[in-house]
LUMBA-528049 format. One record per residue (C-alpha): x negated, y negated, z; residue in three letters. Coordinates in Angstrom, 2 decimals, padded with zeros to 5 digits. Last residue first. Example, Ala and Ser with C-alpha at 12.3 -4.5 7.8 and 13.67 -1.06 7.14 Angstrom:
BEGIN
((-013.67, 001.06, 007.14), "ser")
((-012.30, 004.50, 007.80), "ala")
// end
This chain:
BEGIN
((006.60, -244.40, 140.51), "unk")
((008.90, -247.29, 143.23), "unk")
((011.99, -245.90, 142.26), "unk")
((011.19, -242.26, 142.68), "unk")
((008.73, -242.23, 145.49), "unk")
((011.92, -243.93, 147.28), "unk")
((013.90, -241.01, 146.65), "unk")
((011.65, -238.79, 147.54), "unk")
((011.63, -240.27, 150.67), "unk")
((015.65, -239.86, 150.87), "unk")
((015.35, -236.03, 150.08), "unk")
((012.73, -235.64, 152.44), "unk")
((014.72, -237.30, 155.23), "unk")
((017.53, -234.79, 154.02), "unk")
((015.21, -231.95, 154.28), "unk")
((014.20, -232.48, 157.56), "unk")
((017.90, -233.67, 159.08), "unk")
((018.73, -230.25, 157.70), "unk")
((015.84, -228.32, 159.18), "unk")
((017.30, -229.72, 162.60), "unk")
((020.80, -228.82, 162.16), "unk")
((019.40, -224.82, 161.46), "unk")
((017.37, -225.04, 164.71), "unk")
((014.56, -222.62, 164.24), "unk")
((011.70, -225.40, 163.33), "unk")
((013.21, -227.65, 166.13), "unk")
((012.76, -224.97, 168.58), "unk")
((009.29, -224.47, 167.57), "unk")
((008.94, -228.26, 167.62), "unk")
((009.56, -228.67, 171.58), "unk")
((008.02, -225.61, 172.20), "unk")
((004.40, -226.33, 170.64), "unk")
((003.06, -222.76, 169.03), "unk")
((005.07, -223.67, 165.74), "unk")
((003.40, -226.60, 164.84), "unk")
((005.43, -229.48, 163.21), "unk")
((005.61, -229.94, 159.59), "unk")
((002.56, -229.62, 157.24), "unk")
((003.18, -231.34, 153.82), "unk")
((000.92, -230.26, 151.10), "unk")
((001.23, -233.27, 148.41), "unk")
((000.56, -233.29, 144.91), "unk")
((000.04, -235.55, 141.67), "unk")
((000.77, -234.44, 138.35), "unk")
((-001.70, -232.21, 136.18), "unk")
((-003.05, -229.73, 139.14), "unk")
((-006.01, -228.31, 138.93), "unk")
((-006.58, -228.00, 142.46), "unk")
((-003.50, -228.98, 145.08), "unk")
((-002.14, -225.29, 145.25), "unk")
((-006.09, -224.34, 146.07), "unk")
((-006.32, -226.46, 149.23), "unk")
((-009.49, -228.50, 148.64), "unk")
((-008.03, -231.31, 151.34), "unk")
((-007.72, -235.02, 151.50), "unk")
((-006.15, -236.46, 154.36), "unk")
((-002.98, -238.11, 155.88), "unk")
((-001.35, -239.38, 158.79), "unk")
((-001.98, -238.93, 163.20), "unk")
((001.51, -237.13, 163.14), "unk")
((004.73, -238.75, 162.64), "unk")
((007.31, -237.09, 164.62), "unk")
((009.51, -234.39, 163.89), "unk")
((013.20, -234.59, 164.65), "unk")
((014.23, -235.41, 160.80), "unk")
((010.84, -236.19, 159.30), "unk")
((008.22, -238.73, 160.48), "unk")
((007.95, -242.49, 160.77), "unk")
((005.90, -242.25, 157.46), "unk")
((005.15, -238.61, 156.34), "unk")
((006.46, -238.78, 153.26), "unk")
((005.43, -242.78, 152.07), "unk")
((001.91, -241.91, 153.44), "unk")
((001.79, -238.42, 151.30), "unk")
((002.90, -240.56, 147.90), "unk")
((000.53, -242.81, 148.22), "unk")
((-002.47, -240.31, 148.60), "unk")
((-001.32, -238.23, 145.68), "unk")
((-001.32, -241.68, 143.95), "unk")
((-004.78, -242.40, 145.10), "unk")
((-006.26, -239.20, 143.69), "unk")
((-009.39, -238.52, 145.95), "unk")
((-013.05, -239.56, 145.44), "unk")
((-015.14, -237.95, 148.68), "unk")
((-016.51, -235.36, 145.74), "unk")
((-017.05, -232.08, 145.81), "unk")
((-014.28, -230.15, 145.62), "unk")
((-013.03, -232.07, 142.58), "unk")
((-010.93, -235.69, 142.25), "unk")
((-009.24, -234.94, 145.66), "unk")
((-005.76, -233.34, 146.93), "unk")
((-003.59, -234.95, 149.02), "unk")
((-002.68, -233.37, 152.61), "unk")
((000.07, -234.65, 154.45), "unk")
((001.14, -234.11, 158.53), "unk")
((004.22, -234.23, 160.43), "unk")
((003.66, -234.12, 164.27), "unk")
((001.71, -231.61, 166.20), "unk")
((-001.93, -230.51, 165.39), "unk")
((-003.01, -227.10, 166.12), "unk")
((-006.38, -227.47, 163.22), "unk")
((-004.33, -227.09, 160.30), "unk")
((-004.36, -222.85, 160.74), "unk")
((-006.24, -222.01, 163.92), "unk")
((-003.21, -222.04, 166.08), "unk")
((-000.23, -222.51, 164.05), "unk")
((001.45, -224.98, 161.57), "unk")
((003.93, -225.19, 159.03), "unk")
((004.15, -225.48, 155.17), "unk")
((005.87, -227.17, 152.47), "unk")
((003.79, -227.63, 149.16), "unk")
((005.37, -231.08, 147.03), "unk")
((003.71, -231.00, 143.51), "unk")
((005.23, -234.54, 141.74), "unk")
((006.23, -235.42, 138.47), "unk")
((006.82, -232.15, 137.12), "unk")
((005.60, -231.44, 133.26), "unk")
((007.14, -227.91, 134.73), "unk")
((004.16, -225.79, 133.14), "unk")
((001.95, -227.36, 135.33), "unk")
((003.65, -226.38, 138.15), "unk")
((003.74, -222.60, 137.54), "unk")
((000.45, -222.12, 136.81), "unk")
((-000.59, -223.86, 140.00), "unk")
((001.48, -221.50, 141.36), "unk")
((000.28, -218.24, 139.50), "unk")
((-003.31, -219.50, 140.61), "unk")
((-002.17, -219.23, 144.35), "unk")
((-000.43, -215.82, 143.89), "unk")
((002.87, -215.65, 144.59), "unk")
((004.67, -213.28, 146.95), "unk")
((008.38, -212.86, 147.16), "unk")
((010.86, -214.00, 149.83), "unk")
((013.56, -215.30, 147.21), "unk")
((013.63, -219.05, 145.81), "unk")
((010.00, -219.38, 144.91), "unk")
((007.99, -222.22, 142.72), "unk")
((011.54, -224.62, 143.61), "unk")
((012.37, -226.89, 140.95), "unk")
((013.79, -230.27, 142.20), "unk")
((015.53, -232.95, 139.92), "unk")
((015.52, -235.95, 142.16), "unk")
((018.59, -238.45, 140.86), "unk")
((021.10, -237.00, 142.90), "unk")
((024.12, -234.17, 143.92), "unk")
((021.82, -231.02, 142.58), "unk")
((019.13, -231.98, 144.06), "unk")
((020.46, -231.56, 147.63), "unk")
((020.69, -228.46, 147.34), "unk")
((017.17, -227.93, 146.20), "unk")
((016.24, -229.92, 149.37), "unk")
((018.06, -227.31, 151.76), "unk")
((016.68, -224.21, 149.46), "unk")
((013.27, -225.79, 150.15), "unk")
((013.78, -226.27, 154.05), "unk")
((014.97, -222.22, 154.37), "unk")
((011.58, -221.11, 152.49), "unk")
((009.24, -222.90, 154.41), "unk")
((011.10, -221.63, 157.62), "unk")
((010.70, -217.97, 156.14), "unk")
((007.40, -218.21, 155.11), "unk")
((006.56, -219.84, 158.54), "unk")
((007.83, -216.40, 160.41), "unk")
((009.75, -216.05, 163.53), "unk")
((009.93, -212.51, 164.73), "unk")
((007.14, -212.78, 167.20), "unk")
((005.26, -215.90, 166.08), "unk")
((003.68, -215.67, 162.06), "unk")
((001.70, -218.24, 160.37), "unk")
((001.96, -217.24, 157.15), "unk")
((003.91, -214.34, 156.19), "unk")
((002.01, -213.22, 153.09), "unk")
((003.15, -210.00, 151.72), "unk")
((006.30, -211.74, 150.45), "unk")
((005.71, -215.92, 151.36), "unk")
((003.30, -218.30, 151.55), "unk")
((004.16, -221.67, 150.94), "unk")
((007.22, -223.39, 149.62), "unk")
((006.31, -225.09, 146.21), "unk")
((008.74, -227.63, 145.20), "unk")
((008.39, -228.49, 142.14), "unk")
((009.52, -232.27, 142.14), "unk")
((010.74, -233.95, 138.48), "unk")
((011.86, -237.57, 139.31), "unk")
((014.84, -237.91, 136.85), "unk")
((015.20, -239.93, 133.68), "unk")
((017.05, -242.53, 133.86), "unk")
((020.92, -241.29, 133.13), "unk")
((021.99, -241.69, 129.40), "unk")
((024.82, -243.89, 128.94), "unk")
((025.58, -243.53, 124.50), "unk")
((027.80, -246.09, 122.77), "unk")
((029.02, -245.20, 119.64), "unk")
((032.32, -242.85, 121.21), "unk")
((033.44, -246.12, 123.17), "unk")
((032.66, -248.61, 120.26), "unk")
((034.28, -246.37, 117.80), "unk")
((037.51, -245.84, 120.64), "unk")
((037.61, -250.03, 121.22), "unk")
((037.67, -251.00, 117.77), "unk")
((040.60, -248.46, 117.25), "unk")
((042.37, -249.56, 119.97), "unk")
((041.43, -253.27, 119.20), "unk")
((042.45, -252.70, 115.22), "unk")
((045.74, -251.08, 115.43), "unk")
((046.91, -253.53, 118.07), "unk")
((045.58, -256.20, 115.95), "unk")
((047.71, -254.76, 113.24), "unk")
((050.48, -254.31, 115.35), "unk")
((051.18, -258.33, 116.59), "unk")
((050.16, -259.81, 113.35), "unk")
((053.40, -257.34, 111.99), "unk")
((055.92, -258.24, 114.60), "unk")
((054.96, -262.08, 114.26), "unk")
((055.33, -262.04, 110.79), "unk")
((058.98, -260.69, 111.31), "unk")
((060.07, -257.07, 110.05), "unk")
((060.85, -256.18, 106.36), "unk")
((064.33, -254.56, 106.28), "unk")
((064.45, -250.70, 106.36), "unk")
((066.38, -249.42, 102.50), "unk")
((063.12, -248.54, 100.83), "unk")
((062.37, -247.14, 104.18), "unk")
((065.05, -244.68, 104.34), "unk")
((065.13, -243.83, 100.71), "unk")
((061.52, -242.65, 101.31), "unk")
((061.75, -240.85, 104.77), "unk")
((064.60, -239.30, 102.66), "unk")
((062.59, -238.00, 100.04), "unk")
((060.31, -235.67, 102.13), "unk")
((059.46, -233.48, 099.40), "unk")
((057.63, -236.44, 097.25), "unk")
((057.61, -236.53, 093.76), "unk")
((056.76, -239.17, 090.93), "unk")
((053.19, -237.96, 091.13), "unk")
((049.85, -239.08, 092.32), "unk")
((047.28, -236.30, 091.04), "unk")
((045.17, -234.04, 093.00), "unk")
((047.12, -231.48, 094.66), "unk")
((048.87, -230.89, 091.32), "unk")
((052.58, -231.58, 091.22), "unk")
((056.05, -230.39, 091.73), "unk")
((059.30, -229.72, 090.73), "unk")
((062.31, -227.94, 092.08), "unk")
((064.30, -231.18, 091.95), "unk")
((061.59, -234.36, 092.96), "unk")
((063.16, -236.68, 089.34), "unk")
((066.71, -236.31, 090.14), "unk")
((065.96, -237.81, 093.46), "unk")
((064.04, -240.55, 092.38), "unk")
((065.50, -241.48, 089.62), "unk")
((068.93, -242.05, 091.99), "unk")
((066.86, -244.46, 094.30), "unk")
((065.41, -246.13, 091.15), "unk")
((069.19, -246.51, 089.62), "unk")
((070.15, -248.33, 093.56), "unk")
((067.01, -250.77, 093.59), "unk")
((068.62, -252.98, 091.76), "unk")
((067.12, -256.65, 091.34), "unk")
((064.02, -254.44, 090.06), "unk")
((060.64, -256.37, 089.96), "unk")
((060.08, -256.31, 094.06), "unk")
((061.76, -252.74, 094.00), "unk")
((058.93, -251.64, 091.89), "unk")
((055.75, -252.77, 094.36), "unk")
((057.89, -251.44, 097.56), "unk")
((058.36, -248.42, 095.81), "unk")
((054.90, -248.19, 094.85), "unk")
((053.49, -248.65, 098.76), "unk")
((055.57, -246.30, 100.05), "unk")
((054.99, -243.33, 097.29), "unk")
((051.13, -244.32, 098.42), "unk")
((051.80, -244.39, 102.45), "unk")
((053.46, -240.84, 101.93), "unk")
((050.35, -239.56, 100.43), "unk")
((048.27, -241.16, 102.74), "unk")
((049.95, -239.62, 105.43), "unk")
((049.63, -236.03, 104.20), "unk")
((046.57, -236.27, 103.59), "unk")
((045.61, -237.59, 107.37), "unk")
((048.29, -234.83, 108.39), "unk")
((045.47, -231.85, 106.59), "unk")
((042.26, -233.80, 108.18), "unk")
((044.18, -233.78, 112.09), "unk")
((044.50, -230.11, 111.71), "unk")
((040.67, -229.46, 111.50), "unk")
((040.13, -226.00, 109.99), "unk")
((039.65, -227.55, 106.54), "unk")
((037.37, -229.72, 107.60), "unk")
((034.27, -229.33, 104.71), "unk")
((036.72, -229.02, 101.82), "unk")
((039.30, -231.08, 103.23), "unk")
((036.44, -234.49, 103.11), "unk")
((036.39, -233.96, 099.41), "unk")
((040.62, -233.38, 099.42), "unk")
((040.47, -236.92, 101.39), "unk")
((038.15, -238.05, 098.63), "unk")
((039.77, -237.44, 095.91), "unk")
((043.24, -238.69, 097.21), "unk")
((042.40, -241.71, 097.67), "unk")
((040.46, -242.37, 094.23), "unk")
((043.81, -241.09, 092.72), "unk")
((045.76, -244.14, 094.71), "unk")
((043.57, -246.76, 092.25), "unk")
((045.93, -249.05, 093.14), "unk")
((046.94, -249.74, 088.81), "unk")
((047.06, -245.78, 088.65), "unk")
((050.09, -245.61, 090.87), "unk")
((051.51, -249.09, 090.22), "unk")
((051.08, -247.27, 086.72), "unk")
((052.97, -243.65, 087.70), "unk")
((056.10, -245.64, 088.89), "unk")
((056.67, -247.91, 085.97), "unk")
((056.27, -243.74, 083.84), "unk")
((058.88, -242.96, 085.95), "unk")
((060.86, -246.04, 086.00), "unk")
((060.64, -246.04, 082.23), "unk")
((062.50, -242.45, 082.34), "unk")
((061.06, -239.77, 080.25), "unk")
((063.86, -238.25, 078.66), "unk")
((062.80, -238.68, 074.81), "unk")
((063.16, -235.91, 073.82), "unk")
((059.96, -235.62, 072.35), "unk")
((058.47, -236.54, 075.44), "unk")
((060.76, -233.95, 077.41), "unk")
((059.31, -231.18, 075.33), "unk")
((056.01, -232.27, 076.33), "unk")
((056.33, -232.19, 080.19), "unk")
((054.28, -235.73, 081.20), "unk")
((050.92, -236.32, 082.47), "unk")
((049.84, -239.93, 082.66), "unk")
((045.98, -241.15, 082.32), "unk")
((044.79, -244.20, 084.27), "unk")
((043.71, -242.42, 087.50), "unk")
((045.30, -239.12, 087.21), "unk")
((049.38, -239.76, 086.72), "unk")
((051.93, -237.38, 087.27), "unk")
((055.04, -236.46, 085.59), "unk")
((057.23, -233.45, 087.02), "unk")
((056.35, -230.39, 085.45), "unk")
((057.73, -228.07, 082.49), "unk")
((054.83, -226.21, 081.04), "unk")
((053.27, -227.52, 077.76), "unk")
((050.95, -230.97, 078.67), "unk")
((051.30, -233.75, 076.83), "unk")
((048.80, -236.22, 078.24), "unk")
((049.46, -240.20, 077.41), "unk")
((046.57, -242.71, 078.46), "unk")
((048.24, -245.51, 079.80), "unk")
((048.53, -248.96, 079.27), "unk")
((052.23, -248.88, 079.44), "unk")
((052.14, -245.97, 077.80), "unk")
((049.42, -244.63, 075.51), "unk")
((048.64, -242.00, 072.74), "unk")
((046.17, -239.14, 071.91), "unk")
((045.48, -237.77, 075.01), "unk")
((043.63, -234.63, 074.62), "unk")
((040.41, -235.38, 076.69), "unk")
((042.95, -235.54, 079.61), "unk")
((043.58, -231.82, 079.93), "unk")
((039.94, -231.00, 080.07), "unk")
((039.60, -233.57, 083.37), "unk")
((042.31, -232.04, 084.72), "unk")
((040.97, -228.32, 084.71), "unk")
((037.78, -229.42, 085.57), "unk")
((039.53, -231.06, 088.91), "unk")
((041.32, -228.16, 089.64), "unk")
((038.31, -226.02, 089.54), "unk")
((036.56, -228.32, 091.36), "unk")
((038.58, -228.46, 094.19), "unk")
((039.05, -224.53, 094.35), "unk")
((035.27, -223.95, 094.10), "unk")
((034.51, -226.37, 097.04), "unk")
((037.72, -224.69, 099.09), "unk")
((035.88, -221.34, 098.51), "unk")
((032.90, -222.57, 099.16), "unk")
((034.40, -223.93, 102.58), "unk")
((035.70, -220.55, 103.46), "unk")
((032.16, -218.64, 102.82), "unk")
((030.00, -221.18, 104.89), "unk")
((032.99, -220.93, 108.01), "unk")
((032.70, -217.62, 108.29), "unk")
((028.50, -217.70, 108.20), "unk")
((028.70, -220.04, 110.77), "unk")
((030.92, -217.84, 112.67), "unk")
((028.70, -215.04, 112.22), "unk")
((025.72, -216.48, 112.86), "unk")
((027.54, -217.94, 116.51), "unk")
((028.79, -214.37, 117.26), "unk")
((025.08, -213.51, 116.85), "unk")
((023.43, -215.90, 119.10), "unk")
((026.21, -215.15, 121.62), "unk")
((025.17, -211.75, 121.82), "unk")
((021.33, -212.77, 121.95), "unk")
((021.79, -215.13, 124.48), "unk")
((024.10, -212.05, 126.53), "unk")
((021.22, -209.47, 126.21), "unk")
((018.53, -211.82, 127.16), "unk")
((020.64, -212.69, 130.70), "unk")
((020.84, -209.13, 131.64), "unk")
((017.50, -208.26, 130.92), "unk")
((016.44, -211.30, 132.72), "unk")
((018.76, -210.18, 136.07), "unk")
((017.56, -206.56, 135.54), "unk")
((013.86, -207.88, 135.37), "unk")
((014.95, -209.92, 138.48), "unk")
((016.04, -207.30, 140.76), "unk")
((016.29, -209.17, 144.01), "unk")
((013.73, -209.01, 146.46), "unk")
((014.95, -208.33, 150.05), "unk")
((013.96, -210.52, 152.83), "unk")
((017.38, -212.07, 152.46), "unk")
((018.07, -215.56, 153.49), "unk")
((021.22, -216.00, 156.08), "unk")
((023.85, -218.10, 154.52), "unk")
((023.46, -221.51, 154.42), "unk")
((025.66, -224.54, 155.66), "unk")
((025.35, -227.79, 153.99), "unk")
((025.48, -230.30, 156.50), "unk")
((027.12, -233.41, 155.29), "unk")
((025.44, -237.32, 154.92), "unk")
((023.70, -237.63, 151.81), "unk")
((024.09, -241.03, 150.18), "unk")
((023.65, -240.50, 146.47), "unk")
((021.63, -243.18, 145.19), "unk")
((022.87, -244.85, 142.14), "unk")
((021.73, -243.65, 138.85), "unk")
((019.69, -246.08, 136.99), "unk")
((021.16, -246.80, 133.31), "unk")
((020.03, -245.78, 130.18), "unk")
((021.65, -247.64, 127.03), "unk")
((021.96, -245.52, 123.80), "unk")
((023.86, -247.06, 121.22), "unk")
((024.16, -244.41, 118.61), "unk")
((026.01, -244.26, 115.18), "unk")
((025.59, -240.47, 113.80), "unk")
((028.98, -239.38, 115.35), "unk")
((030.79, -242.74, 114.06), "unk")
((029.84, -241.85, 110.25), "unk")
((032.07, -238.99, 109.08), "unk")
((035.39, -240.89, 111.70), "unk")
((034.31, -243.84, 110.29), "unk")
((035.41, -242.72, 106.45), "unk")
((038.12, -240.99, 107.82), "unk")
((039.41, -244.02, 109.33), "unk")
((038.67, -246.58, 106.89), "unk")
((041.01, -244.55, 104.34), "unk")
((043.36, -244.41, 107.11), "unk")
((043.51, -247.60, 107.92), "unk")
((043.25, -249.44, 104.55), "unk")
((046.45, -247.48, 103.35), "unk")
((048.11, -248.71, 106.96), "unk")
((046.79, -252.06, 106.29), "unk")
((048.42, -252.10, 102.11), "unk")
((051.77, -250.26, 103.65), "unk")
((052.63, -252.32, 106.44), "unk")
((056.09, -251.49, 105.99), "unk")
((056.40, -249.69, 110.00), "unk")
((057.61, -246.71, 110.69), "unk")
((053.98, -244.84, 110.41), "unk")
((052.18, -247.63, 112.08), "unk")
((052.09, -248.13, 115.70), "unk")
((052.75, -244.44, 117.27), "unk")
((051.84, -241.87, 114.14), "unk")
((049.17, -244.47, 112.99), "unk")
((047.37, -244.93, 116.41), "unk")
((047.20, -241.04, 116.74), "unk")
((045.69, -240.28, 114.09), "unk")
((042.98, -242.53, 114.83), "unk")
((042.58, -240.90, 118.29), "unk")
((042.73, -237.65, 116.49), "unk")
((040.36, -238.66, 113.77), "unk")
((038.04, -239.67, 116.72), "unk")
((038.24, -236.44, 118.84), "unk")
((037.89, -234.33, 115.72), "unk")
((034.50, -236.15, 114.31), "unk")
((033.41, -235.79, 117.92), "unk")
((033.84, -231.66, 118.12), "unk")
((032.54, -231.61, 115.10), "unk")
((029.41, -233.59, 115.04), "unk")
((028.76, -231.73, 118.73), "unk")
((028.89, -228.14, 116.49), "unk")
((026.37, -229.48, 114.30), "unk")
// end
């Protein structure tokens, strides 16, 4: 609801906008009195007319070293951190109830005003008893200036039997009933009721207004040779007087923007073609902007899962832990998430243990499109073998049958190898536990072995786990387009 008005604001601005710049000085008064009536009306409707069209992100060529700070051994305090966050939803979840409920109680009260006013009208016209000029006369017993309600005409009583109510008044309050102007003004003091904090609703009224007393001059100074005793009826006629909010009246406070453009010559046909199309492609162009909806395609989901990790070092030499090197390579490819089309979602982000199950858990609550496991090797622990390495996972312990996708995805990871690391001798299946049960497919990726020099050095080498992750990165990429 909130998005409705935030849009419905942006486009009666931009409408608003167009009149105050193109039309407001111009005598265009039957397209400007279209305009603004069609622009409030498309302004209510534009933010529930969508053209969605998704388009393909472009690849985000990845080229910088992101530097990271050291990774802490120590666990944050993350039931503090949730507490925290909790609190502050549920703050803002009340501030938002009581807004709504603000803005509930001020609109009824606007609701309750309109009709009121609009009872109180339609009582006062059941007691015409005569007509003028076609139409229905209402004598009304407090001293007002005349007004008109769609084909009935409110005049001061006392001045009836007097007989001072001018024919150009009651000429004036006709054109007004004979354009319908009262339907106007209904439903901008309808669409009030709701907006009423919106500025741009309250100059919209006021433009309309002016565009009515505009657009009756212009219709009575075509049947009067002299326009000069209209001019004069005017001004006697707006003295200290004034009207309900929901009649057309022979009144208008700013009389001299009146007298001004009764008196403004009509401009050439060229002039006018030439600003209603401008008024029309600008405002063409912002509905068709606003209507049309780019959504990204949708984003190849990756949990990454980096193994071991708390209690559970891993393969472990001297001070140099594989936790720690699984951990730095999936911060790396989480920050490189954040600048593409590969939405990664890392199972640990802090040195913390996680149970096996609690993974798999983990990932299958994600809806992720792809399980990637990042681990390293020792002696003993993949069998000492050098290179870059993938493990898919198969059908059930048991069985040679292995998920061919899982399988796909491994040969496209490892191909050619990683950053420094070479290709190793390729893929497998495995029964690791983090690739059971899984409902998306999964690859353990083992890179380098930390007992071989060349690729211990590589695995400490902050540069190097860089050129790792961004080769990742780029492969998931791939695995992306081609899924």
């Amino acid at each position: 609801m909130m998005s409705y008005f935030v849009e419905f604001t942006s486009i009666l601005g931009i409408a608003y906008s167009i009149y105050f710049l193109v039309l407001r000085r111009t005598k265009l008064f039957d397209f400007t009195r279209i305009f603004l009536i069609g622009a409030l009306a498309m302004s209510l409707i534009s933010p529930f007319v969508k053209f969605e069209s998704t388009i393909a992100p472009s690849l985000v060529k990845i080229e910088e070293i992101v530097d990271f700070s050291p990774i802490s051994t120590m666990q944050e305090n993350v039931s503090d951190l949730k507490t925290s966050v909790i609190d502050t939803d549920e703050s803002f979840g009340f501030s938002m109830n009581v807004l709504w409920l603000v803005y509930a109680l001020i609109t009824s009260l606007f609701f309750i005003k309109f009709i009121k006013n609009l009872y109180s009208l339609l009582l006062l016209a059941g007691t015409s008893t005569s007509k003028k000029r076609g139409l229905n006369l209402v004598l009304i017993q407090k001293r007002a200036t005349p007004f008109s309600f769609f084909n009935f005409l409110f005049v001061d009583s006392e001045k009836d039997k007097e007989g001072k109510i001018s024919e150009f008044v009651i000429l004036h309050e006709e054109v007004h009933a004979k354009q319908l102007h009262s339907l106007d003004i209904l439903f901008v003091e309808l669409i009030k009721c709701a907006f009423w904090f919106n500025p741009f609703v309250w100059l919209f009224k006021k433009a309309i207004t002016e565009n009515h007393e505009y657009q009756v001059d212009e219709c009575i100074l075509k049947k009067e040779a002299d326009g000069s005793a209209y001019r004069y009826e005017i001004i006697d006629s707006v003295m200290n007087k004034k009207s309900p909010s929901l009649v057309s009246g022979f009144s208008y406070l700013q009389i001299k923007n009146r007298i001004n453009m009764m008196a403004k010559p009509n401009s050439r046909p060229y002039t006018r073609i030439s600003k209603i199309m401008i008024v029309v492609v600008l405002f063409s162009t912002a509905l068709t902007l606003n209507s049309f909806k780019l959504n990204q395609a949708e984003p190849f989901v990756v949990v990454l899962d980096a193994g071991h990790g708390g209690k559970d070092p891993g393969f472990r030499k001297g001070e140099i832990m594989e936790k720690e090197i699984n951990l730095k390579i999936s911060r790396k490819l989480e920050a490189y998430s954040k600048k593409g089309e590969v939405e990664i979602i890392l199972s640990r982000s802090i040195d913390e243990f996680v149970s096996l199950k609690g993974r798999v858990d983990f990932i299958n609550s994600k809806k992720a499109d792809l399980l990637l496991s990042i681990h390293s090797e020792g002696l003993g622990t993949l069998g000492h073998q050098v290179g870059v390495h993938g493990f898919y996972p198969r059908l059930s312990p048991a069985s040679d049958a292995v998920d061919t996708i899982s399988m796909e995805y491994a040969n496209v990871l490892i191909k050619n190898g990683l950053g420094e690391l070479k290709q190793g001798k390729g893929t497998q299946p495995a029964n690791f536990v983090v690739l059971q049960s899984l409902n998306c497919p999964g690859v353990l990726l083992s890179l380098g072995n930390m007992e071989n020099e060349v690729e211990s050095e590589i695995l400490q080498n902050d540069k190097s786990l860089n050129k790792i992750a961004n080769d990742i990165y780029k492969k998931l990429n791939i695995l992306r387009k081609n899924r």
